[in-house]
N, C-alpha and C positions, 0 to 999 in steps of 0.2 A: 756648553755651560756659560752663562751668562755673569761676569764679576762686577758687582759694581760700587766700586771704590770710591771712598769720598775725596773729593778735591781738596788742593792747600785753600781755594777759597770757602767752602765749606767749614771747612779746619778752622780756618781763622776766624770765622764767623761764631761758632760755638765757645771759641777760646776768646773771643772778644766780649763776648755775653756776659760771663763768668767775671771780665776786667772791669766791665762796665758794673756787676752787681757788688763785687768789692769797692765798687768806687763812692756807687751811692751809697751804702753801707757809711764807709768813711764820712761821707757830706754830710748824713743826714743825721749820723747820729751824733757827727762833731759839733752840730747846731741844735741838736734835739736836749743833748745831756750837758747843760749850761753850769760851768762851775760855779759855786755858792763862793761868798766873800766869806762866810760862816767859817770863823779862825780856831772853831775849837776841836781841841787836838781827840779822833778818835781811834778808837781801835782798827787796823786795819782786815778787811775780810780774803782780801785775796794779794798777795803776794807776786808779778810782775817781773821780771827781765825785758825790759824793752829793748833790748841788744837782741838777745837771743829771740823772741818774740819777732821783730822786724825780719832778725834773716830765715825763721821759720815761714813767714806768708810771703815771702819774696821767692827763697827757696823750695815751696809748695807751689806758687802760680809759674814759677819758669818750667818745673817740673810734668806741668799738667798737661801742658802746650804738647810735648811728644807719644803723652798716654793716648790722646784723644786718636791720633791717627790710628797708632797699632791697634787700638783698639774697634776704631770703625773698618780699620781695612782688614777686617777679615775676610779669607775667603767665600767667593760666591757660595751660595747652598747647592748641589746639584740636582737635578730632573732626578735621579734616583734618588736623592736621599730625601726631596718630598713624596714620593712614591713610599719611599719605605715607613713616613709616619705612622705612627699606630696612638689613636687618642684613648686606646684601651687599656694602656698602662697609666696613664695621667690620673693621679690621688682622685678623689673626690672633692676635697678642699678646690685643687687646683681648675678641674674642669667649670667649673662655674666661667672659666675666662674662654671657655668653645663655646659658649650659647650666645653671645651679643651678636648685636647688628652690626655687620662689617662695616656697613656702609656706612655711618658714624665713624667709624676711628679716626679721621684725621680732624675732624672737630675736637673731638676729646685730646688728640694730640697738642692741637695746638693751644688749645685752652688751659692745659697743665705745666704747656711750656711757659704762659702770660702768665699767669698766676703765681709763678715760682719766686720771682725775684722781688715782686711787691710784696708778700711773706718776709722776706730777708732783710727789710729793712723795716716794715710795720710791724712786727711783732719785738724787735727790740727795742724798738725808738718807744712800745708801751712801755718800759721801764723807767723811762724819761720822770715820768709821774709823782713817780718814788723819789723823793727829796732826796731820801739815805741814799741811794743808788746812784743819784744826779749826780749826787759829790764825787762820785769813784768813778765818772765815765770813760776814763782813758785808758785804765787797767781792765774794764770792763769790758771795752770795744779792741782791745788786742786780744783780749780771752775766745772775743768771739771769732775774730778773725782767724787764729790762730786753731780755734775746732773747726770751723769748716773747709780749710786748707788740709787738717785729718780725716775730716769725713772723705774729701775729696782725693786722698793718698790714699785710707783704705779702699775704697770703690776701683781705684786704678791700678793697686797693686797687689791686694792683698790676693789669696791662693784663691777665697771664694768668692772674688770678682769675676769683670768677663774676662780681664786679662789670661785666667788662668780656666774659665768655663765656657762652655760653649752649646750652652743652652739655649734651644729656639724658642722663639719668641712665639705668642700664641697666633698671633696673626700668619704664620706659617701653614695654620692647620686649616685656615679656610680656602677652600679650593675653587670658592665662588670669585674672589679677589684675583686679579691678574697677577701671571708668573714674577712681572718682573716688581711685585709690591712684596712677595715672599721668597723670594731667593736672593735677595741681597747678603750682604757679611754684616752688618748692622745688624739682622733678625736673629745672630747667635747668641745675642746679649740678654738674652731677659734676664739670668742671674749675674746681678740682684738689680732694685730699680734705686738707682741711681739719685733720681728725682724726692723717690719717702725718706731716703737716708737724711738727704738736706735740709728737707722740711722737717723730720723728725730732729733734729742736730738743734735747728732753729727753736721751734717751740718747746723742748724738753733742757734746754739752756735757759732759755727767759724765765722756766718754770723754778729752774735750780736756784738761779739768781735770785728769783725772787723770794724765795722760800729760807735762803740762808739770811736778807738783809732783813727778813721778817720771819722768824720764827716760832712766832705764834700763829702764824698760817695756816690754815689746813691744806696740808701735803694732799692729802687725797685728793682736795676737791681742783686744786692745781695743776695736779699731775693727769687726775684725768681730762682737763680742760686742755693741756699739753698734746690728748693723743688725739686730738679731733682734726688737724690741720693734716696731719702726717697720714690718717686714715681717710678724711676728704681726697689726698694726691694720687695714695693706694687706688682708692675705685676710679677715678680719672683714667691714670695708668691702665688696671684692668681692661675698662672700657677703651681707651686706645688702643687695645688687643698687643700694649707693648711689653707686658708684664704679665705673670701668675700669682693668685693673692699671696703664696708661697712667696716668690721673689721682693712679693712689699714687706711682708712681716720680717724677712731678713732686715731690708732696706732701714724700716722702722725700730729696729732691736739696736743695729750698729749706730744710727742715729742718732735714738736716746741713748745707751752707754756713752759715746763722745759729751754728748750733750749736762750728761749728770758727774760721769766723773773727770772730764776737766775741769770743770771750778773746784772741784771736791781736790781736785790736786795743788793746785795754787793755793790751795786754804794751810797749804804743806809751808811752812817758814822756817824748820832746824836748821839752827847755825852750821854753817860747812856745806850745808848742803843744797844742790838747787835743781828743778825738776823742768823738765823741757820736753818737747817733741818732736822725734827721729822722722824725718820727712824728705826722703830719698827715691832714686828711683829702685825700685827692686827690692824695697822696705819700709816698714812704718810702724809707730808702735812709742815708746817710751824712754825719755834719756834721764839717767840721774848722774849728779858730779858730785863727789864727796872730797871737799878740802879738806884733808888732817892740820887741824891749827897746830902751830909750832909753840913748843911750849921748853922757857929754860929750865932745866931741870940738873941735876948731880948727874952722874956718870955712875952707872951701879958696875960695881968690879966681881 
């Protein structure tokens, strides 16, 4: 049986990607989203802990550095257990990803990896536009950071990541394609795609954003403008035989929920109370703190 494990330089390389796209992220929208001198006093839409904020995308990217390995080094696939596939149980839905041209996949591979991180930074920096939004871009550009440091802790930890699945990938089942492109530990990840979550995170955030600073919007016409990036990543993926349409529509569901109800949450301002994100290794999900304000009061006997 043949293992083949991804190197620290490998590692670092993927985890340097990810450094590099929170960076431009950072550059480009600290330049893109130009604070107004406009002194008049308004209502605020979202709500900020930049303490807590800071050590959550600090504490999600140190985090992410160790997911990446266990997770690529999984075990080789063996001669028997590509022997034992059987594409006769694969949904219907799902088989559409056994008919492509193998010989493609690494095109489409790599074209969905280029495409990923010019997304992450051109689809917020459209917000820039929006005068109202221009004025809030520091609350704004921690929101975002702060969702895809969760997009990125679900995908790595949660139960129905690969952490915890060990789903083959479709490129497995072509037997035209040389052993050692389908028995790697990489090929046990198809669930979920990793890649639509992001993209969905990104486009279904700008849409939320924008839809709360303008509320006479149409939500629909937004929201379905929102699924066009995440579903272009989907068929990319497919087509890179790295993913099942199945594995994107997870991808794309966990995406948009991050994406819709973290701003939704920041819109949260009760005195005492303040709302954060649990971003650990082994878990992820949501923190609230409830201060009982102290109040003098009689002594009831």
């Amino acid at each position: 049986m043949k293992t083949n494990l991804i190197s620290k330089a490998s590692r670092t390389r993927i985890f340097n990607r990810r450094i590099v796209t929170a960076l431009a992220v950072l550059i480009f929208s600290g330049s893109a989203f130009c604070q107004s001198n406009d002194s008049t006093v308004r209502k605020k839409i979202y709500h900020v802990n930049y303490i807590s904020g800071t050590a959550i995308i600090v504490g999600g990217l140190a985090t992410d550095y160790p997911s990446i390995g266990r997770i690529k080094n999984k075990p080789g696939i063996s001669d028997a257990e590509l022997a034992d596939l059987n594409t006769s149980i694969i949904n219907p839905l799902d088989r559409w990803a056994l008919n492509q041209n193998p010989s493609q996949h690494l095109m489409y591979s790599k074209i969905s990896d280029e495409v990923e991180p010019p997304i992450f930074v051109i689809l917020p920096a459209l917000l820039a536009f929006d005068k109202k939004i221009r004025k809030d871009w520091l609350p704004i550009l921690f929101m975002y950071c702060e969702g895809h440091v969760l997009t990125f802790t679900v995908y790595n930890y949660s139960w129905f990541g690969p952490t915890f699945e060990n789903k083959y990938r479709p490129i497995t089942y072509y037997t035209q394609l040389p052993v050692g492109d389908r028995n790697t530990g990489n090929d046990r990840n198809s669930a979920y795609s990793g890649h639509t979550a992001s993209v969905a995170f990104t486009s279904f955030f700008a849409a939320k954003v924008y839809c709360d600073y303008n509320p006479d919007a149409s939500k629909v016409l937004m929201y379905t403008a929102a699924l066009i990036p995440p579903v272009v990543m989907g068929y990319l993926r497919v087509k890179a035989l790295a993913h099942f349409p199945s594995d994107d529509m997870v991808g794309l569901s966990v995406g948009a929920l991050v994406g819709i109800i973290l701003p939704e949450l920041h819109k949260f301002s009760h005195k005492g109370v303040t709302l954060g994100i649990l971003a650990i290794p082994g878990a992820s999900g949501l923190s609230m703190c409830w201060t009982v304000p102290s109040h003098q009061s009689s002594v009831l006997n």
